[in-house]
N, C-alpha and C positions, 0 to 999 in steps of 0.2 A: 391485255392478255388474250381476247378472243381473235383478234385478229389476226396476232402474232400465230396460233395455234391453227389459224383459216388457213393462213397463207404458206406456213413450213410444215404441218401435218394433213391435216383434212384434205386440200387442193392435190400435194403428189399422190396420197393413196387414191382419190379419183379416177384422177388422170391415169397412175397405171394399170387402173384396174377396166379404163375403158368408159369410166361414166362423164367423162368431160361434158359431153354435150346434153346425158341425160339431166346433171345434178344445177341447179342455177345460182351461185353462190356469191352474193353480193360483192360490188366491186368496193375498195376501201375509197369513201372521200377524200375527196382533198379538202383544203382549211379553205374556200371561197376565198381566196385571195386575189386582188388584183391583177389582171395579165400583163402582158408586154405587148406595145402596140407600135405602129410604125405611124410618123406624124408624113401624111399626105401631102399636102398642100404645097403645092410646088413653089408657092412666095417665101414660104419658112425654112429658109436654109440656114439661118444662124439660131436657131433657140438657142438661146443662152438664163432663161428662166423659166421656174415653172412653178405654181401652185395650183393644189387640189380644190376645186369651187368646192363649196358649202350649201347652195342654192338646188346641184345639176352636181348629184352624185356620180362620178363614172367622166368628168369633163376636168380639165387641166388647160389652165387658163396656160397662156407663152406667149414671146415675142424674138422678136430678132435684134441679133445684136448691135447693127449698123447698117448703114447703108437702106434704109426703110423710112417711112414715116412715122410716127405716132400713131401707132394702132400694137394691139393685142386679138389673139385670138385664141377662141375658146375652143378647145380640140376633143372628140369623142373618144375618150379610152376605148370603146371597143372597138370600134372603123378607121380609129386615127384621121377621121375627117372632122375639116374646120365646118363646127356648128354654127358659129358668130364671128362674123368680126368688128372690132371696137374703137372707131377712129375718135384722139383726142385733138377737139380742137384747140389755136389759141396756142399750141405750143411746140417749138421743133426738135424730133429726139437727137440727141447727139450721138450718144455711146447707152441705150440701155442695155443692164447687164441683168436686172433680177425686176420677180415680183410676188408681193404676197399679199397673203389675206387676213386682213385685220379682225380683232374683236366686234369691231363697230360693223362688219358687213363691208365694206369698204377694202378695194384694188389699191395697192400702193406699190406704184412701177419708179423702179429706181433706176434712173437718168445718173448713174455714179462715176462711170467708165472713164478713163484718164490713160490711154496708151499713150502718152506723152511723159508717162514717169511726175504726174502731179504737177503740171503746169494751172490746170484749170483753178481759177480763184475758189468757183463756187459750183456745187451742183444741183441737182432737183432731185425730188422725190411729187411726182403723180401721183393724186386720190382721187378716185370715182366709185361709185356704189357699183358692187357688183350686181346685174341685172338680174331680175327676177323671170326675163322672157329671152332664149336667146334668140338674136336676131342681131344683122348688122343695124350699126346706129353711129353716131357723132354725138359725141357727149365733150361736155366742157369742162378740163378735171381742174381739182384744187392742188393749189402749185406752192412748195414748199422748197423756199431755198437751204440749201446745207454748206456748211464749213465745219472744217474738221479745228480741233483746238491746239492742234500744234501743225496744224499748214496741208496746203493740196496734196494727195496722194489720189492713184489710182484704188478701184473698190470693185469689185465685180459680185456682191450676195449682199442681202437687207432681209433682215427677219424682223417681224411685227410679232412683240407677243402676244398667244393668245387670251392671257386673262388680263393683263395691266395694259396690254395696248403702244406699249413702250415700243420705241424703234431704233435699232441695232443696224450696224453696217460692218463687217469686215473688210478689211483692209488687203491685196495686193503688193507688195515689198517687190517678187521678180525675184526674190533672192532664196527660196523654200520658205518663207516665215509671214506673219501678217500680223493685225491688232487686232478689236472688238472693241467699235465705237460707240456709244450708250447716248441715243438723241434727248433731248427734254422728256420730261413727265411728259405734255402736249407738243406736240407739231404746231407751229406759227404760220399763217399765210401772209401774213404783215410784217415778220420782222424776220431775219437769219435766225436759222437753227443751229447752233450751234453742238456738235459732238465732239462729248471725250471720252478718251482711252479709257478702258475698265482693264484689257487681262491682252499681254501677247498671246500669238498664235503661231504655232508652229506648223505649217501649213500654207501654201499658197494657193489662198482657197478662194474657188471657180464661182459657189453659191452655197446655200447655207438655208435651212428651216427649222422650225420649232414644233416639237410634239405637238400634237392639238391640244394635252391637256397640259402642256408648259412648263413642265419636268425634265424634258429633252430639249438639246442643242445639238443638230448635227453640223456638221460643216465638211465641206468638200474641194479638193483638188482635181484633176487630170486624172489621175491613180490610186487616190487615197482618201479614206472619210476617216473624220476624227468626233465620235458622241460624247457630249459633257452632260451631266447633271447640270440641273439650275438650278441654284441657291435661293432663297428668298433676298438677298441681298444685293440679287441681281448678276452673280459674279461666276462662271462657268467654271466645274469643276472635271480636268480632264479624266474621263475613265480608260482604264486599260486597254478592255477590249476593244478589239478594231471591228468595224463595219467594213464586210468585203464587199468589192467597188465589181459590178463588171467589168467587162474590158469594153472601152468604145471609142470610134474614130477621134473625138475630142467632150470628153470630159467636164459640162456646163453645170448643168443645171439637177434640184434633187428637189421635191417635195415630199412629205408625209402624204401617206393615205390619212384618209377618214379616222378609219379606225384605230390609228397610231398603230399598228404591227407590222405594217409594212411602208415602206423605203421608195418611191420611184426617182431611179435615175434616169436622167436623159443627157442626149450630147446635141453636137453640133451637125451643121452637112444637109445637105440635100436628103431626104426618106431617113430623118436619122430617127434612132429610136429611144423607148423607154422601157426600162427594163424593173421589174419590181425586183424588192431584197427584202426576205422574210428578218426580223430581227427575232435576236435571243438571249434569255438570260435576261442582265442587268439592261443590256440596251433597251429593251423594251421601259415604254414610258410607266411610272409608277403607277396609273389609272388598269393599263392593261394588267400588268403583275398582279394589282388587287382584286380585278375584276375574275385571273386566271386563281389565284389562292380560292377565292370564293369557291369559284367550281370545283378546285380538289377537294375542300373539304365537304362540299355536296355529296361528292362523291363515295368521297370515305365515310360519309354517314351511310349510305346506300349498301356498300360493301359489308358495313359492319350491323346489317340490319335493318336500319330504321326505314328501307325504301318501301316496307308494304308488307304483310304474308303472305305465303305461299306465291309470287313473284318471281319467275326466272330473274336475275341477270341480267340486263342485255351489253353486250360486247360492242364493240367498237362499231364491228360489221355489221350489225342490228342483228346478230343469231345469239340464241340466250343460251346460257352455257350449258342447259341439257342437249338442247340442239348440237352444239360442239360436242358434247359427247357422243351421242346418237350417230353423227356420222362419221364421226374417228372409230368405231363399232364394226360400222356397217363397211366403211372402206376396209379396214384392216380386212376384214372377213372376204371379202372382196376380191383383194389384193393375194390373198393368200389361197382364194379358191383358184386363182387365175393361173397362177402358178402351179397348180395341181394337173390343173388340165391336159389331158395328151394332147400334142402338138398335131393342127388338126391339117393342116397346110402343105404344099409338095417342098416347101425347100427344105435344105438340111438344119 
C-alpha cells in the first residue's frame, strides 16, 4: 500500500507543487532478478543448451549445436563473456543438443541430436564434474551410451533431476508432438542405457529443465513452453498455465535460475541472447510458494501487531506510513498554496 500511495498521491502533489527536486523519495526496487545478457563469443553461434552452474552463481554453462568440437563453455551472465572453456577429450560430438546439472555436481552434455529422422542406433550422454575454478582445461568425460526402447528417434533437451538424479530426454517427432523418456535409476558406463517412454508430449520441444527444488518440468519449443508438476511417481503432470516465451531468432535452449523464480531463455545465432521470464502463480516451483506464504504470513503478523510497539510500518518504499502521511499533508498544502498564488510571470 505505501508504495502504491508513493507513487499515485505523494510523487504528483510534489511535483505539482514544484518540490520535485527538493523532496528525495525513494525509488521502488525491483525483485534482483536476473538480467538478459547477449553471449559474446564469436565461436557460439548455435547454443542450443544451457544450464545455471551451481559452483559460479551468475555463469551459464552452453555449447553449440554442430559443427564444433567437444567442448562447452561457461558464459558470464553479466558481460555475456566466455569465462572457461571445456574441451572433452577421447570423444567426437555429433549433434549436441542440451546440457545439465546434476545432483552429484556433475555436467551431463547430451550427444542426442538425430536430424536424420532417428537413423542413429545409439547415442551419448557426457559426465564431467563441474569445475570448482573456471579456466580453460581438457578433461576426460564419462561416456554413457543411450537407446531408446522402442527405437532411434531424434531428441534435442535432457533434464537431470535434481534430488533422484534420474535422467530424462524428450523426444523430437517434427510433427508438433514429442515423448518423455525415463533413463535407469543409474547411468552405466559398461553397458547400454536403455530409456522408456513415461507420458507424450504435445510439444516439439527444443530443451527442457527442472525446478532446482524438483517440483517443476518446463519444456520448450520455438514459440512455446509447456510447465508440469512432478509427481513423485515420476510422471509429469500438464498444467494449464502457459509460460510466455520471448520472441527469438530460433528458439533452443531454457534453464532455471538459482532461485527457481525465474526462467532464462536463450536461442540460437551469432550475439544470440538470453532473456529471463519472471514465473507466477502455480508456475512457480512449490519451494518458492512456501518460502513466499511464509513471508505473507510474517507479514500479516506485523500488520496485525506483533511487529513491535510503538513501531511505524515500513512500506514497500522503506517510508513508514506516518511518513506517507506527513507528506500527503504537506504536499496537498502545497499544492493548494500554489495555486492560490497571483500569477507572478509576463505571459497571459
Amino acid at each position: 500500500m505505501a508504495s502504491w500511495i508513493t507513487r499515485r498521491l505523494v510523487l504528483p502533489c510534489l511535483v505539482a507543487a514544484g518540490w520535485g527536486a527538493a523532496v528525495a523519495v525513494p525509488a521502488v526496487a525491483d525483485e534482483g532478478g536476473p538480467a538478459a545478457f547477449t553471449i559474446e563469443d564469436p565461436r557460439i553461434t548455435e547454443s542450443s543448451g544451457l544450464a545455471a552452474s551451481a559452483q559460479h552463481p551468475g555463469v551459464y554453462w552452453t555449447h553449440n549445436d554442430s559443427d564444433d568440437a567437444a567442448r562447452i563453455y561457461a558464459v558470464d551472465g553479466a558481460t555475456g563473456e566466455t569465462r572457461a572453456t571445456i574441451d572433452l577429450d577421447g570423444v567426437t560430438a555429433r549433434d549436441v543438443e542440451a546440457i545439465s546439472l546434476g545432483p552429484d555436481g556433475d555436467l551431463y552434455i547430451a550427444d542426442i541430436g538425430d536430424n536424420y529422422g532417428g537413423e542413429w542406433p545409439e547415442v551419448w550422454i557426457y559426465r564431467v564434474p563441474e569445475p570448482a575454478t573456471l579456466a580453460d582445461a581438457r578433461v576426460t568425460p564419462t561416456v554413457h551410451t543411450v537407446q531408446y526402447a522402442d527405437g532411434p528417434r531424434d531428441a534435442e533437451a535432457l533434464m537431470v533431476h535434481p534430488t533422484t538424479g534420474r535422467v530424462y530426454i524428450a523426444s523430437k517427432r517434427g510433427d508438433g508432438s514429442g515423448a518423455l523418456y525415463a533413463g535407469p535409476e543409474e547411468l552405466s558406463s559398461a553397458e547400454v542405457n536403455v530409456f522408456e517412454p513415461v507420458a507424450d508430449i504435445e510439444l516439439e520441444v527444443t530443451d527442457g529443465a527442472f525446478s532446482p527444488d524438483g517440483t517443476r518440468l518446463l519444456l520448450r519449443g520455438y514459440f512455446a513452453a509447456r510447465m508440469y508438476a512432478w509427481t513423485d511417481e515420476g510422471v509429469p503432470e500438464r498444467m494449464e498455465r502457459r509460460v510466455p516465451v520471448p520472441l527469438q531468432q530460433q528458439g533452443e535452449s531454457l534453464t532455471f535460475a538459482l532461485d527457481g523464480r525465474y526462467v532464462m531463455f536463450g536461442s540460437e545465432g551469432e550475439l544470440s541472447g538470453v532473456e529471463p521470464v519472471a514465473l507466477e502463480g502455480e508456475l512457480r516451483p512449490d519451494s518458492v510458494r512456501e518460502a513466499e506464504d511464509a513471508g505473507e504470513e510474517e507479514s500479516s503478523g506485523r500488520e496485525n501487531g506483533t511487529a513491535g510497539d510503538g513501531e511505524d510500518e515500513e512500506g514497500s518504499d522503506g517510508l513508514s506510513a506516518n511518513a506517507i502521511t506527513a507528506l500527503l499533508v504537506v504536499g496537498a498544502i502545497a499544492l493548494l498554496a500554489s495555486r492560490r498564488l497571483p500569477n507572478r510571470g509576463g505571459g497571459s
